[in-house]
C-alpha positions as CSV (number, residue, x, y, z in Angstrom):
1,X,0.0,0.0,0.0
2,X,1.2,3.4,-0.9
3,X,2.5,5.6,1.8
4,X,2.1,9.5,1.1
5,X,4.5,11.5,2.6
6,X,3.3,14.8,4.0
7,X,5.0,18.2,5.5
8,X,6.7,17.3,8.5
9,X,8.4,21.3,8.4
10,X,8.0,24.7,6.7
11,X,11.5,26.4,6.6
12,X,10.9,29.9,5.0
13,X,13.5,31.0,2.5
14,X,15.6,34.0,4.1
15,X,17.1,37.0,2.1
16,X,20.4,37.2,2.8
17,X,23.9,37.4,0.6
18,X,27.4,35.2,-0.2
19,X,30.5,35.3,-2.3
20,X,31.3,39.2,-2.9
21,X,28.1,40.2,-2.0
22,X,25.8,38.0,-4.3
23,X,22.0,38.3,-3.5
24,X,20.2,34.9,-2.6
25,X,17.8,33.2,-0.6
26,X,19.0,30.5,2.1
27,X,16.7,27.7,3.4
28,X,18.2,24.2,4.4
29,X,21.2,25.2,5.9
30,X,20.1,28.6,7.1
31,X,20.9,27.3,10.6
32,X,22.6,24.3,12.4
33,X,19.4,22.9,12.7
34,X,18.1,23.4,9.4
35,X,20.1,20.6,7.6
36,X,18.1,17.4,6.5
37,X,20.6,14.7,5.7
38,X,22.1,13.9,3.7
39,X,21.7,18.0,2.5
40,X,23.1,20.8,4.1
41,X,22.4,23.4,2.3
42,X,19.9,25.0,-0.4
43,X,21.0,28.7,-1.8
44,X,18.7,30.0,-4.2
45,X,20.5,33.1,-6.5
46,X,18.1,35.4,-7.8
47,X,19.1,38.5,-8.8
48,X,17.8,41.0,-11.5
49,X,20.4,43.7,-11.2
50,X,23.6,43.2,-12.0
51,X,25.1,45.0,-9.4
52,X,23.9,42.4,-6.9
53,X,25.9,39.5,-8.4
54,X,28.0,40.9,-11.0
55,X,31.1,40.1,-8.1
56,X,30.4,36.5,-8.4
57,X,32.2,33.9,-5.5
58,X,35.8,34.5,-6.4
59,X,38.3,31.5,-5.7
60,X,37.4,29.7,-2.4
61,X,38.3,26.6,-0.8
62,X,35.9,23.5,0.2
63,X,36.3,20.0,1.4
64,X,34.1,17.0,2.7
65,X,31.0,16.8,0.1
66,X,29.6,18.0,-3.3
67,X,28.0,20.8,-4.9
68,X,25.5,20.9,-7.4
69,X,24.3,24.0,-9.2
70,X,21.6,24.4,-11.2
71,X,20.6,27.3,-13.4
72,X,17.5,28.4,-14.7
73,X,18.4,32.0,-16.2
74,X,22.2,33.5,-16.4
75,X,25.2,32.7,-17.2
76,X,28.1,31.6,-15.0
77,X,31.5,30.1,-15.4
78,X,33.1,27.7,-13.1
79,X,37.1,27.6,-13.0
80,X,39.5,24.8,-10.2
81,X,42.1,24.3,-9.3
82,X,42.2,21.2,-11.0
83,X,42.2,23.7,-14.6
84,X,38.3,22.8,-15.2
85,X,36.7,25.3,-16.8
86,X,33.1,25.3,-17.5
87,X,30.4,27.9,-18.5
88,X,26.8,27.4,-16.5
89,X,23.9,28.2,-19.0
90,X,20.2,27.9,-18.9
91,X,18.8,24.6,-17.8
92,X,22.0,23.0,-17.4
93,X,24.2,22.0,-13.8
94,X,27.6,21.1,-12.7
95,X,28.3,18.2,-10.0
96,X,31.5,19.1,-8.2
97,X,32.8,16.3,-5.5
98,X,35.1,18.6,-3.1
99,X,36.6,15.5,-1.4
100,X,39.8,15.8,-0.2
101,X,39.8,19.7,-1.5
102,X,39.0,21.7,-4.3
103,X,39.6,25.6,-4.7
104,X,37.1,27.3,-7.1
105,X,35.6,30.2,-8.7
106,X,32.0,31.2,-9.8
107,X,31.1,34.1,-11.7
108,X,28.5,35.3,-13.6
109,X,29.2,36.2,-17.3
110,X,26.6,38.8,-18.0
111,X,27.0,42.4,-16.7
112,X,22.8,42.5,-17.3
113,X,19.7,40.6,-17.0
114,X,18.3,38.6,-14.2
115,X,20.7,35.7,-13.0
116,X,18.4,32.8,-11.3
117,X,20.0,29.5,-9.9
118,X,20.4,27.1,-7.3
119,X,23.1,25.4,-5.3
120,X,22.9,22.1,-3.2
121,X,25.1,21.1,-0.6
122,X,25.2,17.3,-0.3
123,X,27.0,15.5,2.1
124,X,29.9,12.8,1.7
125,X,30.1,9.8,3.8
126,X,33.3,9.4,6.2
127,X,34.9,7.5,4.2
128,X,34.8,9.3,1.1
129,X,35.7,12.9,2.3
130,X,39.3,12.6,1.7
131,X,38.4,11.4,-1.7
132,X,40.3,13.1,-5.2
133,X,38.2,15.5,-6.1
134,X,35.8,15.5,-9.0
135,X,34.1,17.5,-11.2
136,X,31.0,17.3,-13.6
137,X,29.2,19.5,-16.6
138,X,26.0,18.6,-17.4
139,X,24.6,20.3,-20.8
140,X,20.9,21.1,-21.3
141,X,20.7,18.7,-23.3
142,X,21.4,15.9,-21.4
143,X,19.2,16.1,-18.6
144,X,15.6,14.7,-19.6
145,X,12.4,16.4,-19.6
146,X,8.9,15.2,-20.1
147,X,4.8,15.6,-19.2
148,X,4.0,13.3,-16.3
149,X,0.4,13.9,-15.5
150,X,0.3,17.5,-16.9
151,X,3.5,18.5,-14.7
152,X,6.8,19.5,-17.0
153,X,9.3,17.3,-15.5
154,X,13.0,17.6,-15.9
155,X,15.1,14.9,-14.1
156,X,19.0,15.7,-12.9
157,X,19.7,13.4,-10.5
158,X,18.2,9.2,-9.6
159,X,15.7,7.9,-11.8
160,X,12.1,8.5,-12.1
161,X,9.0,5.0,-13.3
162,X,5.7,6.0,-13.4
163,X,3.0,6.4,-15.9
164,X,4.3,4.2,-18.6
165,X,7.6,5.9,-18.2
166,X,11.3,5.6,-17.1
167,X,13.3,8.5,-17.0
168,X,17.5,8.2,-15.9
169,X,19.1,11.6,-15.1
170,X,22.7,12.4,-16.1
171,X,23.9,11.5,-12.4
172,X,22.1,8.2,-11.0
173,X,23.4,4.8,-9.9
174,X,24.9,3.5,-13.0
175,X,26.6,5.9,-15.0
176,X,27.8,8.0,-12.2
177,X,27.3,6.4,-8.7
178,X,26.8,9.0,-5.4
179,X,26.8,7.0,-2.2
180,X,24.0,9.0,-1.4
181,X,22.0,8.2,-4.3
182,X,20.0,11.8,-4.9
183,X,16.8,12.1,-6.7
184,X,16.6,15.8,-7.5
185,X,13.9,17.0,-10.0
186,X,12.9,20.2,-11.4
187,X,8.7,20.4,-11.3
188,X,6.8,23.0,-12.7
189,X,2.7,22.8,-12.4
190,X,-0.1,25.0,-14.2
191,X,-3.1,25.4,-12.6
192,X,-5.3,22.8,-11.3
193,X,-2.4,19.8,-11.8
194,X,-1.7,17.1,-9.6
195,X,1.4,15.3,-9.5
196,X,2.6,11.8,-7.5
197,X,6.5,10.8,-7.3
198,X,7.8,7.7,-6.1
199,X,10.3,8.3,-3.4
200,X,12.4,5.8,-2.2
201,X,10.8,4.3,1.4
202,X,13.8,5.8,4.4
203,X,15.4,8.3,2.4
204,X,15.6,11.6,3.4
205,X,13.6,14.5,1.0
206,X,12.3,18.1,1.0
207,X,10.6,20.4,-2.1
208,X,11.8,24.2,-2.3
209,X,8.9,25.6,-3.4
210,X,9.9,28.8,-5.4
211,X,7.1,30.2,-7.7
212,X,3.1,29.7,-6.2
213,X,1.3,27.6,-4.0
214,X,1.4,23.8,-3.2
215,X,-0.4,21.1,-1.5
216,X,0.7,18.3,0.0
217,X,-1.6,16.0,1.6
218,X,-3.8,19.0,2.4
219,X,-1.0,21.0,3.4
220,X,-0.5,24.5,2.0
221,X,2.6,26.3,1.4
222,X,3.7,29.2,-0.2
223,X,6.9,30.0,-1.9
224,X,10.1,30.6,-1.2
225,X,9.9,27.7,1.1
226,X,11.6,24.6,1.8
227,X,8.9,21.5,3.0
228,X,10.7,18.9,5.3
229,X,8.6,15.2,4.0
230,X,7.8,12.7,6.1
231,X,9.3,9.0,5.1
232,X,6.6,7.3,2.7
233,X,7.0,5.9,-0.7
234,X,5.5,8.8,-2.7
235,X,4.0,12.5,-2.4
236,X,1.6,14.1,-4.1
237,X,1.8,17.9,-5.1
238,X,-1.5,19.7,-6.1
239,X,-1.5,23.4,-7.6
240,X,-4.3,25.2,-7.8
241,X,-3.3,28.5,-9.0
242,X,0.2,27.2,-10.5
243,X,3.4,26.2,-8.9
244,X,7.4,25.6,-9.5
245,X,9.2,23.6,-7.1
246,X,12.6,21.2,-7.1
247,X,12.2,18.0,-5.0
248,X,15.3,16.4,-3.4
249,X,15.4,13.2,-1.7
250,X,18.8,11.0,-0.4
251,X,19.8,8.5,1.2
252,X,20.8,9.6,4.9
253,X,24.4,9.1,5.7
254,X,23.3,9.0,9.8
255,X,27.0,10.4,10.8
256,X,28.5,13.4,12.9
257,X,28.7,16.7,10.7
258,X,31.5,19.2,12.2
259,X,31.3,22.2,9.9
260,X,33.1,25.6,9.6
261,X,32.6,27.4,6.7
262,X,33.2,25.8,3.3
263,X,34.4,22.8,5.3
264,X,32.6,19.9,6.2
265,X,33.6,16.9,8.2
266,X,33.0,14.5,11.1
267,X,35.0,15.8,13.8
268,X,36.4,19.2,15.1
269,X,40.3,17.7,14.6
270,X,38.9,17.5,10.9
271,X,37.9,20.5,10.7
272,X,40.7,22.0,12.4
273,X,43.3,19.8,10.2
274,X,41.6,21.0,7.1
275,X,41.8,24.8,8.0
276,X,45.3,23.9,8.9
277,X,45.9,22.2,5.2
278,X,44.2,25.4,3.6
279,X,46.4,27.9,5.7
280,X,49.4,25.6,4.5
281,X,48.5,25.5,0.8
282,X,48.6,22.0,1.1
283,X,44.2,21.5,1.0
284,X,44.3,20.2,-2.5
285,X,47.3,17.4,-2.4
């Protein structure tokens, strides 16, 4: 029998700023309390003038778990240490794996027009956090998109059966394995539609609601918002007036998070050890 998973917590998007003074809105992650692992962190960048993110996040270190950015509108180029470069357009993402370290740089590349994106924090298991690190461009092109009960879908992370059918985003278990194996799907509703997912039973998931009004299971929200979701095997998102919304699930890691700044670990002699490496220059070997 199908269990629906409902709100379990409304976290309200708050206006705040990062980088060199880059307008966004912080939900999941906004406090110590706020994480919901495996995730530790939700930005949302939405800014129309320039002047509010034209100074970007220049180079910065991180270590201990991945990023994964995800644009709707804008431009922005990604640089590492590692000599990746990679330009951030419309509808596409990047999957960076800080392991061990990585020192980066993103900045927009547009000096006008509205720049609107998202960046997840997801955590690494123990024994991965000292990993090489890795890094991921994902085109437009390659992440799927369909109708699924009048909802336009678009799939970048796990792997999506329903309604006749089967839909594999450009990081899931086989082609590009994550311990934690995240579902993370883009969701936009008109009016009047009603949408079920199949979530995997014990993992972890929230929606950041970001344009409209939801339901779930009777529940109303209103954006910006990140809903908490209780375990089940599925949710159902209804829209009567129109909605846009990612949904995240993961498989929770159930370990000790020690974090400082960009870095994220199980212990404070981690932490301490990788501010110690950063100071040293020695983060990235």
């Amino acid at each position: 029998m199908t269990q629906q998973r409902n709100i379990t917590q409304v976290i309200p998007a708050l206006d705040t700023a990062d980088g060199d003074g880059v307008k966004l809105r912080r939900s999941i992650g906004a406090a110590e309390g706020l994480r919901h692992d495996p995730f530790l962190m939700l930005d949302e960048i939405l800014a129309d003038d320039a002047a509010d993110y034209i100074g970007g996040f220049p180079a910065h270190p991180h270590r201990g778990f991945e990023t994964v950015t995800y644009m709707l509108e804008g431009q922005m180029q990604h640089k590492d240490h590692m000599g990746n470069v990679g330009l951030l357009k419309p509808g596409g993402a990047q999957w960076m794996t800080a392991g061990r370290g990585v020192i980066h740089e993103e900045m927009p590349q547009q000096d006008e027009g509205r720049l609107h994106g998202f960046q997840l924090w997801l955590n690494l298991p123990a024994a991965e956090k000292m990993k090489p690190a890795d890094y991921r461009d994902i085109e437009p092109a390659q992440i799927p998109e369909t109708t699924l009960q009048g909802a336009a879908v678009r799939l970048i992370a796990g792997q999506l059966a329903l309604a006749g059918q089967s839909l594999s985003g450009p990081i899931n278990g086989n082609g590009y394995p994550v311990t934690t194996d995240p579902l993370m799907v883009d969701i936009q509703l008109a009016a009047g539609v009603e949408i079920s997912l199949p979530i995997q039973a014990g993992y972890n998931a929230f929606a950041y609601l970001f344009e409209g009004e939801l339901e779930v299971a009777s529940q109303r929200a209103s954006a910006p918002s990140a809903l908490k979701l209780s375990d089940g095997d599925s949710v159902r998102f209804l829209s009567k007036a129109g909605a846009r919304l990612l949904l995240f699930a993961g498989k929770p890691l159930n370990e000790p998070v020690a974090q400082r700044g960009p870095f994220v670990m199980n212990t404070q002699e981690e932490l301490y050890q990788a501010m110690k490496d950063y100071g040293r220059g020695t983060l990235t070997e």
